[in-house]
One Martini backbone bead per residue (centre of mass of N, CA, C, O) as a GRO file, in nm:
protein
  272
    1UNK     BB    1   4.234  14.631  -7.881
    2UNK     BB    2   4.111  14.799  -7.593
    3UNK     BB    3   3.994  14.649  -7.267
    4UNK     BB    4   3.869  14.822  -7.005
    5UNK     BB    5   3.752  14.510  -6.861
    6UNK     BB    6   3.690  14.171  -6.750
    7UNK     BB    7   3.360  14.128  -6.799
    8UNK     BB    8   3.122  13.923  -6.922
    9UNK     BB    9   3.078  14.150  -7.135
   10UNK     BB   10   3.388  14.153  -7.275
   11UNK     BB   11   3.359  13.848  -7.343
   12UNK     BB   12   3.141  13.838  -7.519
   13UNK     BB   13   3.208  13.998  -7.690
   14UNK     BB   14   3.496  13.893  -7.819
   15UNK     BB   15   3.406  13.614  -7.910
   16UNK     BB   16   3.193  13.690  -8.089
   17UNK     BB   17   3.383  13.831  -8.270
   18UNK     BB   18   3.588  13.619  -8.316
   19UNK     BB   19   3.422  13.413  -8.435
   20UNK     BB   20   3.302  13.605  -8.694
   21UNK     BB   21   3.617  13.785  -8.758
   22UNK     BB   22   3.603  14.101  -8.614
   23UNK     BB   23   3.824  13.965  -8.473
   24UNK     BB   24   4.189  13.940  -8.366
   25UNK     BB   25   4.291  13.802  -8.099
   26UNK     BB   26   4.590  13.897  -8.143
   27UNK     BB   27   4.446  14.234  -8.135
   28UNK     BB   28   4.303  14.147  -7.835
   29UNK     BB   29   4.291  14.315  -7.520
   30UNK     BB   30   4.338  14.373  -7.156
   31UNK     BB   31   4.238  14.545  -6.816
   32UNK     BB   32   4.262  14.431  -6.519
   33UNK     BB   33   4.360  14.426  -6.188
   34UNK     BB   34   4.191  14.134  -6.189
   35UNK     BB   35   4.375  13.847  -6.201
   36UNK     BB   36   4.096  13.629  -6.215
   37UNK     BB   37   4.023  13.735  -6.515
   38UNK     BB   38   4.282  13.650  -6.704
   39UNK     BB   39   4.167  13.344  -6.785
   40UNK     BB   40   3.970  13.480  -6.997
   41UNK     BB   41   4.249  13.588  -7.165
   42UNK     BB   42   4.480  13.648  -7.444
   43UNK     BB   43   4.559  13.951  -7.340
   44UNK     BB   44   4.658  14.054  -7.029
   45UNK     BB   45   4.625  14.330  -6.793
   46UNK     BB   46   4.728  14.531  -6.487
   47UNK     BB   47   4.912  14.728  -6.669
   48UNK     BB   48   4.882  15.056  -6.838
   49UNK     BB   49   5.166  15.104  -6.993
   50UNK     BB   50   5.148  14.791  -7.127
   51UNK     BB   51   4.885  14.842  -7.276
   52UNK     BB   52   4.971  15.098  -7.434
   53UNK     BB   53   5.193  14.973  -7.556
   54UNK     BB   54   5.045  14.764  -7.712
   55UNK     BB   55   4.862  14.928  -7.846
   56UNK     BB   56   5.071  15.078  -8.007
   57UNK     BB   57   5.175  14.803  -8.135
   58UNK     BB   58   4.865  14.713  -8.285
   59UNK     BB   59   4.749  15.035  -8.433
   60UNK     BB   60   4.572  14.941  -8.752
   61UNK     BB   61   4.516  15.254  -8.801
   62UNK     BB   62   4.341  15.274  -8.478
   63UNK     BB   63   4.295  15.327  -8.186
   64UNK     BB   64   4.086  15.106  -7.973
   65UNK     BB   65   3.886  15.183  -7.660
   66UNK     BB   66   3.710  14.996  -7.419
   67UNK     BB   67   3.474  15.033  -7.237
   68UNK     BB   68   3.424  14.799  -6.963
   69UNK     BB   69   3.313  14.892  -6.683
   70UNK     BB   70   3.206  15.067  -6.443
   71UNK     BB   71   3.057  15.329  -6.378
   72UNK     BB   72   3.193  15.455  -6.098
   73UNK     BB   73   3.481  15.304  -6.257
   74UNK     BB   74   3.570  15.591  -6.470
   75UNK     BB   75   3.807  15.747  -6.326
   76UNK     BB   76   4.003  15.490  -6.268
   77UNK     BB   77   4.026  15.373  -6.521
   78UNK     BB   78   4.130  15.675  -6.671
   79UNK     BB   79   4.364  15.788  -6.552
   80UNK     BB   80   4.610  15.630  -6.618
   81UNK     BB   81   4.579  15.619  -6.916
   82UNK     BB   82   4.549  15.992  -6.942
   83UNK     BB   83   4.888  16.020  -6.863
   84UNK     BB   84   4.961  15.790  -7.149
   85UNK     BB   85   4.849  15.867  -7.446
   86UNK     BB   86   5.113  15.968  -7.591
   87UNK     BB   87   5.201  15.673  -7.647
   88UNK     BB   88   5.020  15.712  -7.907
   89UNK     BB   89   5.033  15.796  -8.252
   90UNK     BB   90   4.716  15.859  -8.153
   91UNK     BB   91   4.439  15.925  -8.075
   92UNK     BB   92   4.147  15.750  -8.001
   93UNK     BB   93   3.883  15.519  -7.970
   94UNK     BB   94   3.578  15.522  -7.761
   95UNK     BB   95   3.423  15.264  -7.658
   96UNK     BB   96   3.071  15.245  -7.492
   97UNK     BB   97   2.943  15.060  -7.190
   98UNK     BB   98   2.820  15.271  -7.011
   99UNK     BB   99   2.549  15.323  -6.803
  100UNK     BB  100   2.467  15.627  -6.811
  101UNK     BB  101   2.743  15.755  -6.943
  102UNK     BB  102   2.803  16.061  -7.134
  103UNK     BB  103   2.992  16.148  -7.367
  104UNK     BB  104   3.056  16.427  -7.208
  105UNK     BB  105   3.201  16.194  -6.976
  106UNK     BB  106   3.422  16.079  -7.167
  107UNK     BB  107   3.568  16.318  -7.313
  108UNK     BB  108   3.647  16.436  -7.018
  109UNK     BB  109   3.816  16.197  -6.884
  110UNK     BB  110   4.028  16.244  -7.161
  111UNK     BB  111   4.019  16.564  -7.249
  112UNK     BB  112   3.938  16.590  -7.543
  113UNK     BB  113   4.099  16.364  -7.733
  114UNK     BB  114   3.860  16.203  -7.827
  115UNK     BB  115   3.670  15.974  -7.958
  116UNK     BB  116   3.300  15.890  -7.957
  117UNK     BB  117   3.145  15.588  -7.866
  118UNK     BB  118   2.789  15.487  -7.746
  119UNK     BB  119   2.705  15.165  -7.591
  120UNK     BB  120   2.390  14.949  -7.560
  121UNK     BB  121   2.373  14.657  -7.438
  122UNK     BB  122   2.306  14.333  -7.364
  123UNK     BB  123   2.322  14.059  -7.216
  124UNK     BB  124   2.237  13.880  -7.501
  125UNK     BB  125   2.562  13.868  -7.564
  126UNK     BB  126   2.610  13.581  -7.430
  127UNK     BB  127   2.448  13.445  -7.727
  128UNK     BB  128   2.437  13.645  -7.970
  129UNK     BB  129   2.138  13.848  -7.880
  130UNK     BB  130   2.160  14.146  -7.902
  131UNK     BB  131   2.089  14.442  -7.807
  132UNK     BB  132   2.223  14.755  -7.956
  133UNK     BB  133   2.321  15.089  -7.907
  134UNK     BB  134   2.450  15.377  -8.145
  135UNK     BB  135   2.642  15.681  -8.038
  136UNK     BB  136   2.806  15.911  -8.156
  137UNK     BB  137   3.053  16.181  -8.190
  138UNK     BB  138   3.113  16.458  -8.399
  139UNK     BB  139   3.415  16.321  -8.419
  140UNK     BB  140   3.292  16.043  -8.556
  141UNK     BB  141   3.404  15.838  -8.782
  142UNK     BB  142   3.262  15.608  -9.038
  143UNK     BB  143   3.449  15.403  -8.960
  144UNK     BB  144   3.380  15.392  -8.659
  145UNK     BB  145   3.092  15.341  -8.665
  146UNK     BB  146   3.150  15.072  -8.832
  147UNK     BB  147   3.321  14.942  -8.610
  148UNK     BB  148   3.091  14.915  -8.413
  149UNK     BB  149   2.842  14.744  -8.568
  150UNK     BB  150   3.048  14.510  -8.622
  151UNK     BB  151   3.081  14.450  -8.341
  152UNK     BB  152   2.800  14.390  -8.214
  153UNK     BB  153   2.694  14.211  -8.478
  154UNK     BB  154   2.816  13.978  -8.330
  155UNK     BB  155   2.612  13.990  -8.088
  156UNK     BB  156   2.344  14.087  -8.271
  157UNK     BB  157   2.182  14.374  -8.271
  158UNK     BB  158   2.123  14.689  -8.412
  159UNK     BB  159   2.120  15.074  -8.354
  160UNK     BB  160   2.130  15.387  -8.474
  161UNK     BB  161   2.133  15.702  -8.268
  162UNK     BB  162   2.059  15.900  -8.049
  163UNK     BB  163   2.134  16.014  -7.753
  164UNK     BB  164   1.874  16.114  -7.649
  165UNK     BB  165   1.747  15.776  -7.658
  166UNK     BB  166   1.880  15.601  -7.467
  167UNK     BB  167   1.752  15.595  -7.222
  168UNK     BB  168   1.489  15.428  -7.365
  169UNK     BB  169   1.652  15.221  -7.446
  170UNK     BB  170   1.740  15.091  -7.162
  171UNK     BB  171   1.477  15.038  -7.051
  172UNK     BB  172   1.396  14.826  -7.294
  173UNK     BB  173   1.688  14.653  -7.326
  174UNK     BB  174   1.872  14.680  -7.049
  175UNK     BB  175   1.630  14.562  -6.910
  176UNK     BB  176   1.430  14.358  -7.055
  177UNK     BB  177   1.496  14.119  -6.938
  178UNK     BB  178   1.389  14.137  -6.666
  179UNK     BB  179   1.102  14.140  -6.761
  180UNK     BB  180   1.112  13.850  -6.824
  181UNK     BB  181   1.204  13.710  -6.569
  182UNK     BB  182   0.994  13.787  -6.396
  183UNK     BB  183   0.775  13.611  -6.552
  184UNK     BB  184   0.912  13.361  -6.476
  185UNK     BB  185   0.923  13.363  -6.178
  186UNK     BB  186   0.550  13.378  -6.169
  187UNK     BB  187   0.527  13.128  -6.347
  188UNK     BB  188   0.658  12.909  -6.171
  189UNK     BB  189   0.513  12.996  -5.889
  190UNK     BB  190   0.238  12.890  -6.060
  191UNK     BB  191   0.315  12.616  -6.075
  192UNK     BB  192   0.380  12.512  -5.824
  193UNK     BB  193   0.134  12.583  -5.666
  194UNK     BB  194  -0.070  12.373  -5.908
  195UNK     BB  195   0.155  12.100  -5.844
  196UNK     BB  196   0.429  12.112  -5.969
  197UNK     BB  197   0.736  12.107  -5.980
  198UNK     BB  198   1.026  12.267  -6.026
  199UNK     BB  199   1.152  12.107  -6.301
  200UNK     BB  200   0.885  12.152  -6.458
  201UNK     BB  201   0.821  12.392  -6.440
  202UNK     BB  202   1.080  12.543  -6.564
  203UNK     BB  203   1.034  12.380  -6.852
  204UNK     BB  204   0.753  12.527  -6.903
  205UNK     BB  205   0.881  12.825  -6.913
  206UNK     BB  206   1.132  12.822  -7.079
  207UNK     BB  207   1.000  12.720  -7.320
  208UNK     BB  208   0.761  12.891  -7.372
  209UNK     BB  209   0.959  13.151  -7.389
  210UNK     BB  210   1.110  13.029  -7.638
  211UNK     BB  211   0.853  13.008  -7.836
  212UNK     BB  212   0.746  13.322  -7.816
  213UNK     BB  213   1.019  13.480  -7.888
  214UNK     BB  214   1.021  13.355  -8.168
  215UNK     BB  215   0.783  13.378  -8.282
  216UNK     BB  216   0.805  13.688  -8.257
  217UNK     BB  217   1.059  13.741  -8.428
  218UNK     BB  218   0.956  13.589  -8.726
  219UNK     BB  219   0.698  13.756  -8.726
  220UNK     BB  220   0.523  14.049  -8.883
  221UNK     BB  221   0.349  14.088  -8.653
  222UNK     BB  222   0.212  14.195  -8.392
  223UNK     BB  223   0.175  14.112  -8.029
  224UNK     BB  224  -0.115  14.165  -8.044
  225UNK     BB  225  -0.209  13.937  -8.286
  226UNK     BB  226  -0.076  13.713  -8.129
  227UNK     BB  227  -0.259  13.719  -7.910
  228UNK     BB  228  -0.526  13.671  -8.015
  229UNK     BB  229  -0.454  13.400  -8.155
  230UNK     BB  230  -0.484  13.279  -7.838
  231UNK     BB  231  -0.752  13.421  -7.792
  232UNK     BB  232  -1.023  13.301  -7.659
  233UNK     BB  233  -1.330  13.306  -7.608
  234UNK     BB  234  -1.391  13.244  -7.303
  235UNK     BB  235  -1.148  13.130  -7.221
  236UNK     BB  236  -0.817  13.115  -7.071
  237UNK     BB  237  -0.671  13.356  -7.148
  238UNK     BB  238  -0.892  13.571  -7.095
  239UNK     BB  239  -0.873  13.501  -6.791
  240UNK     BB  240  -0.587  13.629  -6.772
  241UNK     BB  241  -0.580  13.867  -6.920
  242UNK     BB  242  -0.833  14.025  -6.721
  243UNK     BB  243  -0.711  14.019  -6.499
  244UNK     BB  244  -0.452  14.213  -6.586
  245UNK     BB  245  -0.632  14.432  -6.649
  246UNK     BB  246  -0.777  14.467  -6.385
  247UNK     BB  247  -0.467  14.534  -6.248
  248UNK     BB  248  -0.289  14.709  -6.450
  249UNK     BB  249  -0.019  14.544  -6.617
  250UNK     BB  250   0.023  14.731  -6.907
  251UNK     BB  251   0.057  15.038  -6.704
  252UNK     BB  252   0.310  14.909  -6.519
  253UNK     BB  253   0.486  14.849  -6.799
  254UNK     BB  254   0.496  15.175  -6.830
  255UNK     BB  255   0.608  15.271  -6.590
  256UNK     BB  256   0.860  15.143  -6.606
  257UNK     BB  257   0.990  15.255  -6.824
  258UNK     BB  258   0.961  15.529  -6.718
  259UNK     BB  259   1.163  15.488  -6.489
  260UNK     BB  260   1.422  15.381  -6.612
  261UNK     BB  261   1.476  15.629  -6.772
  262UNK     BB  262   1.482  15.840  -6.554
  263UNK     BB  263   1.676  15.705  -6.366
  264UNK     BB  264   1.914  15.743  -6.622
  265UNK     BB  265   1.900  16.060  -6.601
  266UNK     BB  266   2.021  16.037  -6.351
  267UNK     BB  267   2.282  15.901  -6.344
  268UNK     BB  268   2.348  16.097  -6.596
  269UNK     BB  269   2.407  16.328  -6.341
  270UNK     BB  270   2.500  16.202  -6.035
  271UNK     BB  271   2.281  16.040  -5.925
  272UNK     BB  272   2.286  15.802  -5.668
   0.00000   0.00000   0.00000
């Protein structure tokens, strides 16, 4: 398996899927241009040609590559690579975790030579947390699927989608640790406004976010009646809540994720 991009999430899949077992270290090679992120991997590649040479020898029973660069570093990434594909034994299988950038260009920059799966992790993949959806193509055999599932459940917990609902999962999943580090900002500086250090404030919401965030993955009840739960009548969760309300804060954190999808279609068209 070749990751062509040596970036940290590359480095979360790799580790995660190899302490799990669903990777042999010594049968996943990088490709990166920039050799100071080479010491961060067991078998890194500057150059296209050794590396695809590497990837047809250790090939069994089919090439997989992982895009995993930036998405406007799509093109510079697959060109060289897109050259020199005849030097493997068959097609390869093409997993992306490009944001927004859509199978058929994928399969485009390819010439339409491969099999494409398009996944979408989010950052808690660097703690083995992440949320992934999973979206094959046409030509994508079961085979692949399965390793594309395996290879993620490494890292976090998986989803199989149509592409059609990507950009609506990146919204949520893909940006969605944003929306929570916001609230950690909000509740700090309000900590630290009335009173705490620094020091106490970070200890205090990064905690309780990390019991809220536990309670509710444990729980089977949804965030609504957790939430009750929290709120006594006239308590102070409620005078809490109601300014909340007040502000109209939970219709623009639905606004908010609607505009990160419509966002995601526009780059996913070409918009920059």
């Amino acid at each position: 398996m070749l990751f062509l991009g040596a970036g940290n999430m590359a480095h979360a899949i790799i580790s995660g899927a190899s302490t799990a077992g669903t990777l042999d270290p010594q049968a996943v090679a990088v490709l990166d241009p920039d050799q100071s992120r080479h010491q961060h991997f067991q078998t890194p590649f500057a150059d296209p040609a050794a590396a695809l040479a590497w990837l047809g020898s250790h090939a069994a029973p089919a090439s997989t590559i992982v895009l995993a660069v930036k998405p406007q570093m799509l093109e510079s990434a697959v060109a060289p690579i897109r050259a020199i594909l005849d030097q493997l034994p068959e097609p390869p299988l093409v997993i992306s975790i490009l944001a927004g950038t859509r199978i058929a260009q994928i399969e485009q920059a390819f010439n339409n030579q491969v099999r494409v799966i398009r996944v979408m992790p989010n950052t808690p993949a660097q703690i083995g947390l992440a949320m992934s959806a999973i979206a094959p193509n046409a030509s994508a055999a079961e085979s692949d699927l399965a390793l594309a599932i395996q290879l993620f459940s490494s890292v976090g917990q998986t989803i199989t989608i149509d592409e059609s609902l990507m950009d609506t999962f990146t919204a949520l999943a893909g940006s969605g640790p944003a929306y929570l580090f916001y609230l950690a900002e909000s509740m700090t500086q309000a900590a630290e406004q009335l009173g705490f250090d620094a020091d106490q404030a970070q200890l205090i919401v990064r905690q309780t976010l990390l019991g809220s965030a536990s309670l509710l993955s444990q729980s089977t009840e949804p965030p609504s009646a957790l939430r009750v739960k929290v709120t006594s009548k006239n308590g102070t969760t409620q005078a809490a809540t109601d300014s909340l309300d007040e502000s109209g804060v939970m219709e623009s954190i639905i606004a908010a994720i609607h505009a990160a999808k419509e966002r995601g279609m526009e780059l996913g068209k070409g918009d920059s």
